[in-house]
PDB file of the backbone (N, CA, C, O) and the ligand in Angstrom, with CONECT records:
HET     ZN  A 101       1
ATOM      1  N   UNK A   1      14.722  -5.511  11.555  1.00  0.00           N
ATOM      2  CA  UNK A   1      13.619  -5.327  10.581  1.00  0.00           C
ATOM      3  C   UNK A   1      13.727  -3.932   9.964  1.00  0.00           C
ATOM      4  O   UNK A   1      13.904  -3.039  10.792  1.00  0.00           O
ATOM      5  N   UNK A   2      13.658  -3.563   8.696  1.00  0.00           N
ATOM      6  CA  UNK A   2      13.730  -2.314   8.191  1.00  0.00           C
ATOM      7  C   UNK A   2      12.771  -1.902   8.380  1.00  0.00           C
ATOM      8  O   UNK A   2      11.917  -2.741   8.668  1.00  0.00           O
ATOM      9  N   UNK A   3      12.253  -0.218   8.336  1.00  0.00           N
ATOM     10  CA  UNK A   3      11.637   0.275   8.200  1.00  0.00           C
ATOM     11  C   UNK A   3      11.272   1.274   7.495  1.00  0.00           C
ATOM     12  O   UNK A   3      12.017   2.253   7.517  1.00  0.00           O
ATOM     13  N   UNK A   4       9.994   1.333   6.642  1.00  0.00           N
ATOM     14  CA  UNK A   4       9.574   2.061   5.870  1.00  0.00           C
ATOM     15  C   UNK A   4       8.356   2.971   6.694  1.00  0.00           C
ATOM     16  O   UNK A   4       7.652   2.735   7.676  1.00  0.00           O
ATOM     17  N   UNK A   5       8.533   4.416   5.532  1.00  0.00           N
ATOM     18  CA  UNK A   5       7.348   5.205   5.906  1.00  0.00           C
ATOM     19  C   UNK A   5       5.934   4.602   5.549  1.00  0.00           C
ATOM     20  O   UNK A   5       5.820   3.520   4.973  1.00  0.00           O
ATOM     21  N   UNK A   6       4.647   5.545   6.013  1.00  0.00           N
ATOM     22  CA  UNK A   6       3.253   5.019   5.928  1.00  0.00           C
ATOM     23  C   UNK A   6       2.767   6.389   5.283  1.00  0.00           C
ATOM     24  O   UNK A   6       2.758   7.476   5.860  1.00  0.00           O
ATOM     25  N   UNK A   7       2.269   6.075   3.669  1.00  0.00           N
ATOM     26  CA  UNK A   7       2.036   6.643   3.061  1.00  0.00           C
ATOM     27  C   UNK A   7       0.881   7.751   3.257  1.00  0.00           C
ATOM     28  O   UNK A   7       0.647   8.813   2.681  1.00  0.00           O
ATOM     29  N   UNK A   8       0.238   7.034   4.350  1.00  0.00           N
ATOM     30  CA  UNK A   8      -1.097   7.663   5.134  1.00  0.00           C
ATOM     31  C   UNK A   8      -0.705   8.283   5.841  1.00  0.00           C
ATOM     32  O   UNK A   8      -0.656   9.505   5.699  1.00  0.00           O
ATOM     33  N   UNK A   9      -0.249   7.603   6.944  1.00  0.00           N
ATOM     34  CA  UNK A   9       0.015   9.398   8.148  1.00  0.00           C
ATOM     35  C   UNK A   9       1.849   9.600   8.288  1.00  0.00           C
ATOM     36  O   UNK A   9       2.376  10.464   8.989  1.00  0.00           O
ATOM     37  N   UNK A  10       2.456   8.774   7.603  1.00  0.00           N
ATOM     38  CA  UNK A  10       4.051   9.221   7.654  1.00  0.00           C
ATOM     39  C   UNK A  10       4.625   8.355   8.866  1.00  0.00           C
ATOM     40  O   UNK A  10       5.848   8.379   9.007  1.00  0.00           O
ATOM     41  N   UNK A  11       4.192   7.919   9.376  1.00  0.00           N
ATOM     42  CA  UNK A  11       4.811   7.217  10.433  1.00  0.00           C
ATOM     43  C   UNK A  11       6.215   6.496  10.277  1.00  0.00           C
ATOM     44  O   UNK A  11       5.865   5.393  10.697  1.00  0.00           O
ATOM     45  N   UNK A  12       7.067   6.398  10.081  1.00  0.00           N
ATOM     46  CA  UNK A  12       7.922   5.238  10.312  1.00  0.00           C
ATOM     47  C   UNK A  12       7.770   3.687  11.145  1.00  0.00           C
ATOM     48  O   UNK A  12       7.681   3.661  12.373  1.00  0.00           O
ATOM     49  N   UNK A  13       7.758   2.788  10.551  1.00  0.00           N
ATOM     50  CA  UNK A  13       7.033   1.433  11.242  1.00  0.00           C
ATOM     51  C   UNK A  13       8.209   0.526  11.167  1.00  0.00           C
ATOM     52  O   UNK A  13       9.165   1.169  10.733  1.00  0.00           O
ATOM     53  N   UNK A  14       8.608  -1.052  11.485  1.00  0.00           N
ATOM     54  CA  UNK A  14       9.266  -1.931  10.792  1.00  0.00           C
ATOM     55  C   UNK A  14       8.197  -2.337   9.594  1.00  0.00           C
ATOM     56  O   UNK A  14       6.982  -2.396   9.785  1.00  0.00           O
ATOM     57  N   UNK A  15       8.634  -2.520   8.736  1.00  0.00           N
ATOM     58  CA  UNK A  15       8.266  -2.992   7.530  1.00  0.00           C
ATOM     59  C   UNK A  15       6.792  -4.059   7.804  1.00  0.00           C
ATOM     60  O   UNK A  15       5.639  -4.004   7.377  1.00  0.00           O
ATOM     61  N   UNK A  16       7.342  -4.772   8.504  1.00  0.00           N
ATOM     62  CA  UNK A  16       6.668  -5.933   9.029  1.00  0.00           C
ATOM     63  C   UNK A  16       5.409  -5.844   9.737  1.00  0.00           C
ATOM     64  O   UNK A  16       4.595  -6.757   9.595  1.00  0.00           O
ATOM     65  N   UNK A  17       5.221  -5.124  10.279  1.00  0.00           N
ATOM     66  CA  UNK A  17       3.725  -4.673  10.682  1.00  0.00           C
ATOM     67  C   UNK A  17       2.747  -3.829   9.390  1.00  0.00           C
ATOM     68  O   UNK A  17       1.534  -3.616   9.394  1.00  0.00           O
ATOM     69  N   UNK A  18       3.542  -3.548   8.579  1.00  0.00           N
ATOM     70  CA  UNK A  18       2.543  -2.957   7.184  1.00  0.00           C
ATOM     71  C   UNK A  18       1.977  -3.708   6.056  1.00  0.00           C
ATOM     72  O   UNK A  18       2.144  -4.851   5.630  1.00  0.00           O
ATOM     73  N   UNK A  19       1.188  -2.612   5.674  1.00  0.00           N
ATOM     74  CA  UNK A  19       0.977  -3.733   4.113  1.00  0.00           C
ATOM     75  C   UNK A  19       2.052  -3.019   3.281  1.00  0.00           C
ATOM     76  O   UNK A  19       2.722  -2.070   3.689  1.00  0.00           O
ATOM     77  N   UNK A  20       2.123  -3.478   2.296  1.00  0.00           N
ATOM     78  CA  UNK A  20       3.002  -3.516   0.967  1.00  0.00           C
ATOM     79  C   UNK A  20       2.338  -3.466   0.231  1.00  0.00           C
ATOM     80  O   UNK A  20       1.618  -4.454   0.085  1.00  0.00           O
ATOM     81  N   UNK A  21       2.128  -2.114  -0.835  1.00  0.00           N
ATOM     82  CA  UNK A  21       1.468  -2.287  -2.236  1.00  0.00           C
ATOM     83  C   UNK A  21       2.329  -2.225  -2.937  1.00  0.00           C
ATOM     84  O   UNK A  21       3.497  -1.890  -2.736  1.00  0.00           O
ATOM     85  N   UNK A  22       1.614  -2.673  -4.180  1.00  0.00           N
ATOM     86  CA  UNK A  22       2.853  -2.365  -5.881  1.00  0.00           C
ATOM     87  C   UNK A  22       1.951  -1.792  -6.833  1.00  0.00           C
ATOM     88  O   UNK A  22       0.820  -1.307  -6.838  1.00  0.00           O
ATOM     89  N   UNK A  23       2.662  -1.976  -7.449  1.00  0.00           N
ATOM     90  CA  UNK A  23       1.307  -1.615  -8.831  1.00  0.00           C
ATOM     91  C   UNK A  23       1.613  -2.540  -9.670  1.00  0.00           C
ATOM     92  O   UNK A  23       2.818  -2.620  -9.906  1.00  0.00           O
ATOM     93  N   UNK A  24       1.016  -3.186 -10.142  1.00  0.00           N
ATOM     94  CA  UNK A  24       0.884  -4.152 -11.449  1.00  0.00           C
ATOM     95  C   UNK A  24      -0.342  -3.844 -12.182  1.00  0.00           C
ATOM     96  O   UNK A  24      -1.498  -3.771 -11.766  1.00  0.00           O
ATOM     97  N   UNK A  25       0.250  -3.639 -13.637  1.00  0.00           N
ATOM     98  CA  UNK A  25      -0.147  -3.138 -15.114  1.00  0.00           C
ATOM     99  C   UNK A  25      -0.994  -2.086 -14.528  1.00  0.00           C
ATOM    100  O   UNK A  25      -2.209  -2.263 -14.626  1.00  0.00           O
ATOM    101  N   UNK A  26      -0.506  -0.851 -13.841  1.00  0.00           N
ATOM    102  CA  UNK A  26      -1.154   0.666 -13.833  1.00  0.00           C
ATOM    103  C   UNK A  26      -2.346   0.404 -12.736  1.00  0.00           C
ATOM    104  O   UNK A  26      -3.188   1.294 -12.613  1.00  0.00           O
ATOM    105  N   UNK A  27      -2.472  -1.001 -11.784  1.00  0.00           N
ATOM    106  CA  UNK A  27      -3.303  -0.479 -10.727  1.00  0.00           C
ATOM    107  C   UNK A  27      -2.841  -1.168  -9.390  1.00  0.00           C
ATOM    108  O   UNK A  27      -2.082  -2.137  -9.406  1.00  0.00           O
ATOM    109  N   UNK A  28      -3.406  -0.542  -8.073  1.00  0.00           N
ATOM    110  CA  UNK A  28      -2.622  -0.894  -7.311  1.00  0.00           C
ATOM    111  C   UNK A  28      -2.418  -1.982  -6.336  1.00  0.00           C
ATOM    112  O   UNK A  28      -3.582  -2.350  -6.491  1.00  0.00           O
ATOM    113  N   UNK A  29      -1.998  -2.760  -5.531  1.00  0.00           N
ATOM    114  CA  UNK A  29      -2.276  -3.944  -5.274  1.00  0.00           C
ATOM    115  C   UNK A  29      -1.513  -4.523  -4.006  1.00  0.00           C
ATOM    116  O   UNK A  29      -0.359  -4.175  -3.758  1.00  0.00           O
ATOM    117  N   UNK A  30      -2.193  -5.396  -3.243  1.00  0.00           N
ATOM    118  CA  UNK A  30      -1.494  -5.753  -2.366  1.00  0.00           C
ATOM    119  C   UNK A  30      -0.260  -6.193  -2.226  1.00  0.00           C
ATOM    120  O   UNK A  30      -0.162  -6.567  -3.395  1.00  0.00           O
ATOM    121  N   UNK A  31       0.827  -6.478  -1.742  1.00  0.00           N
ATOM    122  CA  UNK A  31       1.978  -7.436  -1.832  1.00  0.00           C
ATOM    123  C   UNK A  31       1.876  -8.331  -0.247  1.00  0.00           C
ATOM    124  O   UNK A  31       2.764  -7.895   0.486  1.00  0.00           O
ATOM    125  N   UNK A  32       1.413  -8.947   0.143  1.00  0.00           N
ATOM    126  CA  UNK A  32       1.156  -9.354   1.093  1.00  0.00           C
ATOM    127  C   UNK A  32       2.740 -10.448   1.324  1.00  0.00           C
ATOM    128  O   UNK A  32       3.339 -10.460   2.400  1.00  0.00           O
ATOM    129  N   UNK A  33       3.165 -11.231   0.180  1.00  0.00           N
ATOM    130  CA  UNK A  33       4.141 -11.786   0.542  1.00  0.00           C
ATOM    131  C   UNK A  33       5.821 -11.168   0.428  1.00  0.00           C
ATOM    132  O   UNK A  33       6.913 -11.616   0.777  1.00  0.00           O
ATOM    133  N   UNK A  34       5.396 -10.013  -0.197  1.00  0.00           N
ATOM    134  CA  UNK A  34       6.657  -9.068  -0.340  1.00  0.00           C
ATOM    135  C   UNK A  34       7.450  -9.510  -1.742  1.00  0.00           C
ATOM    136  O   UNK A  34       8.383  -8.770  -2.052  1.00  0.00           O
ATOM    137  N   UNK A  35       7.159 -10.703  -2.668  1.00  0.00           N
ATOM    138  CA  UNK A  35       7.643 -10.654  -3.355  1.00  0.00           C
ATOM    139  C   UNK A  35       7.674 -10.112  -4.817  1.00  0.00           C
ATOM    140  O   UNK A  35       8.534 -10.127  -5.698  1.00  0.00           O
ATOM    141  N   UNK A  36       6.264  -9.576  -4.723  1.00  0.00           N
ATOM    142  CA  UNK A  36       6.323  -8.667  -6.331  1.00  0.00           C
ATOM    143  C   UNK A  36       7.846  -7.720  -6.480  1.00  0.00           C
ATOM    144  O   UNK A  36       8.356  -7.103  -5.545  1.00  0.00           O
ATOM    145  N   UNK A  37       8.116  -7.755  -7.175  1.00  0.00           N
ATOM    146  CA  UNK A  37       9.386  -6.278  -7.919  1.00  0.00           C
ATOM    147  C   UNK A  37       8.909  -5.408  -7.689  1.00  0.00           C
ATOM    148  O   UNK A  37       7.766  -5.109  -7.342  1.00  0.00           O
ATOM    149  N   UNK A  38      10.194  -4.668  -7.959  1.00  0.00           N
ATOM    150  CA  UNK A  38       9.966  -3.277  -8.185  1.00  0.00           C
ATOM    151  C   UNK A  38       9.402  -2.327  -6.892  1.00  0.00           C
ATOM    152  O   UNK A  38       9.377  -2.819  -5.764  1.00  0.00           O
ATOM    153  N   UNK A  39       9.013  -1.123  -7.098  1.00  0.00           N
ATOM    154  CA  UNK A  39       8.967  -0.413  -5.478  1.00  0.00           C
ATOM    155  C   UNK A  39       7.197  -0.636  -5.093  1.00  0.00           C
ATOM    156  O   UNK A  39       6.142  -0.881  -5.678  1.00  0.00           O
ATOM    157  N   UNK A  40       7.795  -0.324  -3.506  1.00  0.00           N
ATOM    158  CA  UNK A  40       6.410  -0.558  -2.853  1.00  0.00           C
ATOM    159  C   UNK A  40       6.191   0.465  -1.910  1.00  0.00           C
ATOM    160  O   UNK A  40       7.109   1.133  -1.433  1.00  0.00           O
ATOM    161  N   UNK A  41       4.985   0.608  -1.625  1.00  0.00           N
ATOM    162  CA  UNK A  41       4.576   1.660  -1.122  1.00  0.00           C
ATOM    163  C   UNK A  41       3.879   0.992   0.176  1.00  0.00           C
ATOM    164  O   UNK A  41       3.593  -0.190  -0.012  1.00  0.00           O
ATOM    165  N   UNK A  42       3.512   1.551   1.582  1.00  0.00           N
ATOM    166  CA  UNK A  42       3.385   0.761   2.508  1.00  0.00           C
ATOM    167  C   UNK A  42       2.515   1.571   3.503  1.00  0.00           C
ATOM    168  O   UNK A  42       2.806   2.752   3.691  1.00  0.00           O
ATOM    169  N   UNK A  43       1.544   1.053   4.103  1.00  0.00           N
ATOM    170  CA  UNK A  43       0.815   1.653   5.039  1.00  0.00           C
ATOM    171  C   UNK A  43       0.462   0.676   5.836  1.00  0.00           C
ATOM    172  O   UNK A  43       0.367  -0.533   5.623  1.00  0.00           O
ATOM    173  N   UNK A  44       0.192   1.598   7.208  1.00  0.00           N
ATOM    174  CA  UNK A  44      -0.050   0.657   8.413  1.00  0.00           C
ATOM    175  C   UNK A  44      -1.268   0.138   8.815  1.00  0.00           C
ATOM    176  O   UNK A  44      -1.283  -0.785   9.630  1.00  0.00           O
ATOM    177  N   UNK A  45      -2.625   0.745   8.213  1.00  0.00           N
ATOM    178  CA  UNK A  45      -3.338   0.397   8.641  1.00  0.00           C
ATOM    179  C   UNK A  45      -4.752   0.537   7.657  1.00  0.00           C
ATOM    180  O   UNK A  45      -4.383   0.964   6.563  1.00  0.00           O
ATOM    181  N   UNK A  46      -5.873   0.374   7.674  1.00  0.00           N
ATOM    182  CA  UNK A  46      -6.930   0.663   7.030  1.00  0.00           C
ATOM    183  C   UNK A  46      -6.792   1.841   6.754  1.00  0.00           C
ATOM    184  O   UNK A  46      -6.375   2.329   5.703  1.00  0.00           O
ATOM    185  N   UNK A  47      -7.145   2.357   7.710  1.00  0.00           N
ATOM    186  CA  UNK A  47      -7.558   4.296   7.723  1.00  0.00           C
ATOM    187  C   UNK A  47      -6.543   4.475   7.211  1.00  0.00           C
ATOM    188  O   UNK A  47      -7.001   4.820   6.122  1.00  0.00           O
ATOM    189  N   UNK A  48      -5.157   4.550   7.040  1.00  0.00           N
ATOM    190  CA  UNK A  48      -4.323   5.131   6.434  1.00  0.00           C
ATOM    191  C   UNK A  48      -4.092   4.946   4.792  1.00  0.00           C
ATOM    192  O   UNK A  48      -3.527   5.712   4.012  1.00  0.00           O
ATOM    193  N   UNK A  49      -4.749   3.614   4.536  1.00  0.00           N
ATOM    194  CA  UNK A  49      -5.212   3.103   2.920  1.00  0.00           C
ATOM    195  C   UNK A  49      -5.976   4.121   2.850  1.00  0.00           C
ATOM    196  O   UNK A  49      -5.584   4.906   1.988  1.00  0.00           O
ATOM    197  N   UNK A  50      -7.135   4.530   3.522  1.00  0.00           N
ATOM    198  CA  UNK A  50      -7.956   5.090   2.921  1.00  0.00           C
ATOM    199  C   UNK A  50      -7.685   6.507   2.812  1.00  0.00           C
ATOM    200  O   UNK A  50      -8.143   6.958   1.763  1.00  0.00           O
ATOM    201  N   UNK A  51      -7.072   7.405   3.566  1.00  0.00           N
ATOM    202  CA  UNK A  51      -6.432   8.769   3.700  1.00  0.00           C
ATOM    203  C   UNK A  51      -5.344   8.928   2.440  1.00  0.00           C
ATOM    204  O   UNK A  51      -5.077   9.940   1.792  1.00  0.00           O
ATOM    205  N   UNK A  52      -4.758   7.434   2.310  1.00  0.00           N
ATOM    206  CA  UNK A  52      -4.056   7.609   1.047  1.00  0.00           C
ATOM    207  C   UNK A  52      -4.456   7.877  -0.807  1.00  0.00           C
ATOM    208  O   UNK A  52      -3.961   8.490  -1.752  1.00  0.00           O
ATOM    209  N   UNK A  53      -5.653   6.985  -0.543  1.00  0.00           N
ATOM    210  CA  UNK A  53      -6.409   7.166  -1.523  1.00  0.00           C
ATOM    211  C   UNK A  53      -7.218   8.174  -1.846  1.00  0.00           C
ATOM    212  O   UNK A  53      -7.750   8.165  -2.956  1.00  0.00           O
ATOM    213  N   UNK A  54      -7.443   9.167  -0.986  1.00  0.00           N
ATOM    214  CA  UNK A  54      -8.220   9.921  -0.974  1.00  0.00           C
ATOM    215  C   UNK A  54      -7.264  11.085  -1.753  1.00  0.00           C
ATOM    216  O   UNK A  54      -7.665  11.852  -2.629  1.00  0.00           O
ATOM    217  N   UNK A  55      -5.774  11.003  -1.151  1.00  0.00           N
ATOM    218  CA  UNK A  55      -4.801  11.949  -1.948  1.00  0.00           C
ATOM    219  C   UNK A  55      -4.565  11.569  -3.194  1.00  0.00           C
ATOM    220  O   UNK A  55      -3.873  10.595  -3.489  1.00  0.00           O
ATOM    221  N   UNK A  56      -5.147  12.342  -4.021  1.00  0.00           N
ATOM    222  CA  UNK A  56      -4.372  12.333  -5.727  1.00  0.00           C
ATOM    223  C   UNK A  56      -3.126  11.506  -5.266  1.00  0.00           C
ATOM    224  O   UNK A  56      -2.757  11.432  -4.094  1.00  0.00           O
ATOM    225  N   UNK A  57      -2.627  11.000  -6.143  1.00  0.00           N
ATOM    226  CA  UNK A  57      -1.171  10.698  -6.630  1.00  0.00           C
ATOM    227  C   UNK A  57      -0.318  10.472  -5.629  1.00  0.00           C
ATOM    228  O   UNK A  57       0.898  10.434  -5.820  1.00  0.00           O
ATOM    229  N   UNK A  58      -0.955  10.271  -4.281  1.00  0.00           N
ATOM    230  CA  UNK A  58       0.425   9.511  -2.961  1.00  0.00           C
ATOM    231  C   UNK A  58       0.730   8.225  -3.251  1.00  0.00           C
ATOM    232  O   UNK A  58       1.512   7.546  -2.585  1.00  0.00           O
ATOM    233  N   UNK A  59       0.265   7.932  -4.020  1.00  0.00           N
ATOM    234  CA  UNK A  59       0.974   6.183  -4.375  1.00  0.00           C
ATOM    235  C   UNK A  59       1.735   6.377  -5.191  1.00  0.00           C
ATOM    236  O   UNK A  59       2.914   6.163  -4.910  1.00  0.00           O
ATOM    237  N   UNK A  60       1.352   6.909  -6.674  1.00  0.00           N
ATOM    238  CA  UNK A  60       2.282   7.467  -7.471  1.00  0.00           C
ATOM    239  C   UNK A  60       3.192   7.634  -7.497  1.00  0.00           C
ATOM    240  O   UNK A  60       4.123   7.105  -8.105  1.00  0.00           O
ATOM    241  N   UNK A  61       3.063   9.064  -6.284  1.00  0.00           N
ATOM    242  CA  UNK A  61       4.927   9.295  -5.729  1.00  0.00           C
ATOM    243  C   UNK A  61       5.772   8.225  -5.318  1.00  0.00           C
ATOM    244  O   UNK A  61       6.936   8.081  -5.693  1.00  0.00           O
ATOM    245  N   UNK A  62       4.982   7.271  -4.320  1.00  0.00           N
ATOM    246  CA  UNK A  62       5.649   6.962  -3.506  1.00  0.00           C
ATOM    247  C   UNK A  62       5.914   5.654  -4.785  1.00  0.00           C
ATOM    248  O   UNK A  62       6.939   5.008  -4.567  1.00  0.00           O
ATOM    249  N   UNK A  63       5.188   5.257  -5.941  1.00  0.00           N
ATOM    250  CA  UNK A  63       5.812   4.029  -6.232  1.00  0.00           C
ATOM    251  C   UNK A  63       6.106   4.547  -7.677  1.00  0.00           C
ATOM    252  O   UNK A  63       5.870   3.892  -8.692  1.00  0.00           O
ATOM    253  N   UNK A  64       6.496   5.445  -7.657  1.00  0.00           N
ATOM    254  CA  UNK A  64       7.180   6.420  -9.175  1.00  0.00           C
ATOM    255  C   UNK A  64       6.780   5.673 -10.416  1.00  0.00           C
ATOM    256  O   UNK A  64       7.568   5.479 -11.342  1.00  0.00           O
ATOM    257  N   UNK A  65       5.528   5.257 -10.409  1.00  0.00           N
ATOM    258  CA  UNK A  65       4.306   4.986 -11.520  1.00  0.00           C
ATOM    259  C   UNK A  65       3.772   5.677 -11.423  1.00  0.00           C
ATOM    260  O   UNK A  65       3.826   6.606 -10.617  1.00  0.00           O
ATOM    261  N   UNK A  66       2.591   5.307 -12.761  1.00  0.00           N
ATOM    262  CA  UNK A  66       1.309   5.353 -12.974  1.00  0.00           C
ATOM    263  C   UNK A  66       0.777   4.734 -12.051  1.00  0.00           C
ATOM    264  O   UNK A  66       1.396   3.838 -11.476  1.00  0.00           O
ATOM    265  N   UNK A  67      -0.115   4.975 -11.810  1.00  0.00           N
ATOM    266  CA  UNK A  67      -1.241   3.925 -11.231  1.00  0.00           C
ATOM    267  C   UNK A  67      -2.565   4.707 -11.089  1.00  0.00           C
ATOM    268  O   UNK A  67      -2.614   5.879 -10.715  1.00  0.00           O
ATOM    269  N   UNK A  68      -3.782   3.847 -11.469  1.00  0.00           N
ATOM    270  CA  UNK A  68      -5.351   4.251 -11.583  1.00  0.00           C
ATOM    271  C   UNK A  68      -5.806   4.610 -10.220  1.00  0.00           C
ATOM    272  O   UNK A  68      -5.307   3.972  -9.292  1.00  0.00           O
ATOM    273  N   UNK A  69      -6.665   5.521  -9.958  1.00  0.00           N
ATOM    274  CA  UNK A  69      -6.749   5.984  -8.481  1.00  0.00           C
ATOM    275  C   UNK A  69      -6.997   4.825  -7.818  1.00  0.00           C
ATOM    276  O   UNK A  69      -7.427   4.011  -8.635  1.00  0.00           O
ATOM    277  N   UNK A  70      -6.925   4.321  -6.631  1.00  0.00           N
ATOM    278  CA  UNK A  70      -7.294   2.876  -6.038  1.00  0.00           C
ATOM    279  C   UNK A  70      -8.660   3.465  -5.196  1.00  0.00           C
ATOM    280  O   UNK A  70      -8.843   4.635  -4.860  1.00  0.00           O
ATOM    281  N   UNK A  71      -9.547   2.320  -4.960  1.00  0.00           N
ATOM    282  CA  UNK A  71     -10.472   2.393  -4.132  1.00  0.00           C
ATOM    283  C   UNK A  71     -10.077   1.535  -3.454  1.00  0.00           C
ATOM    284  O   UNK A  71      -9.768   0.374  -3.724  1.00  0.00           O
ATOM    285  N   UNK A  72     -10.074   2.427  -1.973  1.00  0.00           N
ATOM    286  CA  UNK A  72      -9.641   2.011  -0.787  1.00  0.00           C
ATOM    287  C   UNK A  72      -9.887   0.637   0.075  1.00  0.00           C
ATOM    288  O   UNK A  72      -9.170  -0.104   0.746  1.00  0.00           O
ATOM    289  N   UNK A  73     -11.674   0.696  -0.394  1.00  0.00           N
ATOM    290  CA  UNK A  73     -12.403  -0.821  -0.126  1.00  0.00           C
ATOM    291  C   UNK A  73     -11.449  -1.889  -0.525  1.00  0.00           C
ATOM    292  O   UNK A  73     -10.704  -2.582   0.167  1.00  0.00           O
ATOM    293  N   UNK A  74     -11.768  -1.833  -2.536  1.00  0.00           N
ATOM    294  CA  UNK A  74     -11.426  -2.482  -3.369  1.00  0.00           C
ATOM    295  C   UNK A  74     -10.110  -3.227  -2.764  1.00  0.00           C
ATOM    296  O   UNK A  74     -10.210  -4.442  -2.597  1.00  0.00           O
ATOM    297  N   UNK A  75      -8.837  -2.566  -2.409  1.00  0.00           N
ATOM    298  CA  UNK A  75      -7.721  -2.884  -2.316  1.00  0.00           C
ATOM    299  C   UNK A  75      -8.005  -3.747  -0.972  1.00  0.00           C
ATOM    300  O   UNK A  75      -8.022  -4.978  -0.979  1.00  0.00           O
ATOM    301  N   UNK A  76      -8.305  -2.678   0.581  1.00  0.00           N
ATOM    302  CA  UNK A  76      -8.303  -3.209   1.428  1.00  0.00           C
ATOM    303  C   UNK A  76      -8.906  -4.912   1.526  1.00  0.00           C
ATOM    304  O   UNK A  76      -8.544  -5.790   2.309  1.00  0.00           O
ATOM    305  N   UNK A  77      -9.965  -4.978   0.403  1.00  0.00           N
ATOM    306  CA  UNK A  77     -10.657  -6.528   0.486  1.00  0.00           C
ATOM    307  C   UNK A  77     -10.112  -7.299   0.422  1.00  0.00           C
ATOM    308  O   UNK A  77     -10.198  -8.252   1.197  1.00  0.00           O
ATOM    309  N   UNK A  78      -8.827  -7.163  -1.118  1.00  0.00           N
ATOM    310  CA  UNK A  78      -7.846  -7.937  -0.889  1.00  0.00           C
ATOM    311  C   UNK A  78      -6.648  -8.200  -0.245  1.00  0.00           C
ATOM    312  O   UNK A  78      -5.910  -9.174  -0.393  1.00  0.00           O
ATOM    313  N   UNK A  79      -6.514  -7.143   0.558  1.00  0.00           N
ATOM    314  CA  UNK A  79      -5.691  -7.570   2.114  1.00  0.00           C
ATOM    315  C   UNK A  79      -6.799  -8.896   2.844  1.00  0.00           C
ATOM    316  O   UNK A  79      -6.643 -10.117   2.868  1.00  0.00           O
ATOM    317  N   UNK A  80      -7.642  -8.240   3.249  1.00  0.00           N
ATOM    318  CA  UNK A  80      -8.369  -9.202   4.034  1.00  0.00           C
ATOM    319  C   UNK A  80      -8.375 -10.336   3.640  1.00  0.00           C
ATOM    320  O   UNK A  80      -7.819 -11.160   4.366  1.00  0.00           O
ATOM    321  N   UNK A  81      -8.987 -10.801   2.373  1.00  0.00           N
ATOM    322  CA  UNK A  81      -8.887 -12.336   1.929  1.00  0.00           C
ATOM    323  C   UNK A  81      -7.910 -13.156   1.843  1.00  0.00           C
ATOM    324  O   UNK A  81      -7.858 -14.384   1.912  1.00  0.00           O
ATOM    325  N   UNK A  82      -6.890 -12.103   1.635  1.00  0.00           N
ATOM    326  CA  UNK A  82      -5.550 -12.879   1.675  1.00  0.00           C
ATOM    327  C   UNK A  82      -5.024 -13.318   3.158  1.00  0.00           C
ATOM    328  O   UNK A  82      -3.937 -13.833   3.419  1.00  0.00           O
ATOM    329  N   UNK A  83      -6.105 -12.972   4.087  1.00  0.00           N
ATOM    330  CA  UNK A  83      -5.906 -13.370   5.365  1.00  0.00           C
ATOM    331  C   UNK A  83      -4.446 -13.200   5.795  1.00  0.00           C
ATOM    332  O   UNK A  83      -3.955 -14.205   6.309  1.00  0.00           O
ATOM    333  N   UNK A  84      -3.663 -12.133   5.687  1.00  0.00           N
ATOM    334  CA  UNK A  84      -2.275 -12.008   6.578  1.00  0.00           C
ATOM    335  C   UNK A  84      -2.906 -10.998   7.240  1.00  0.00           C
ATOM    336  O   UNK A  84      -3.064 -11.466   8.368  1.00  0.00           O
ATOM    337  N   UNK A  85      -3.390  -9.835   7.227  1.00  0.00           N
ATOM    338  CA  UNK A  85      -4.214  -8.595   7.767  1.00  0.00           C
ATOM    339  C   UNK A  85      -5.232  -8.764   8.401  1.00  0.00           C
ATOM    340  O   UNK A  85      -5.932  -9.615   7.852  1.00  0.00           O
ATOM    341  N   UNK A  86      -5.742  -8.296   9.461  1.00  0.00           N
ATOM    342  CA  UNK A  86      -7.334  -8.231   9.793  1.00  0.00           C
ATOM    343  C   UNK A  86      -8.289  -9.214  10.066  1.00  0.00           C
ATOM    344  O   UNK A  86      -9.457  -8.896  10.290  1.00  0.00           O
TER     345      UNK A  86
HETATM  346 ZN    ZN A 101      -0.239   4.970   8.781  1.00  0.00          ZN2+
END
């Protein structure tokens, strides 16, 4: 399983225990099935969505877009509904 960093506290994880965001059209968004394009940015857990969001522009970097600041809720909800998370 590869592993990516966690945009929240830096951790190194397998991929597979994280979420996956992207950005689509400038905001940011779950990838729950991994197949959106293009780069993704990945955190392990709630709190670390939310530590991320709280930083200006750590998604940004990490997904070398634009993207509109995310609210942490907002996003996290749609982890949840999509029922793979939580
Ligand atoms: Zn983390």
């Amino acid at each position: 399983m590869p592993e990516r960093t966690c945009v929240g506290c830096r951790a190194v994880l397998d991929k597979g225990s994280m979420v996956r965001l992207t950005a689509v059209e400038g905001r940011l968004k779950p990838d729950l099935d991994g197949r959106s394009g293009g780069r993704g940015a990945y955190v392990c857990s709630e709190k670390c969505l939310r530590e991320a969001c709280k930083r200006k522009d750590s998604f940004q970097r990490a997904l070398k877009t634009r993207v509109e600041q995310p609210e942490a809720e907002a996003v996290w909800e749609m982890v949840r509904t999509t029922g793979l998370k939580g």
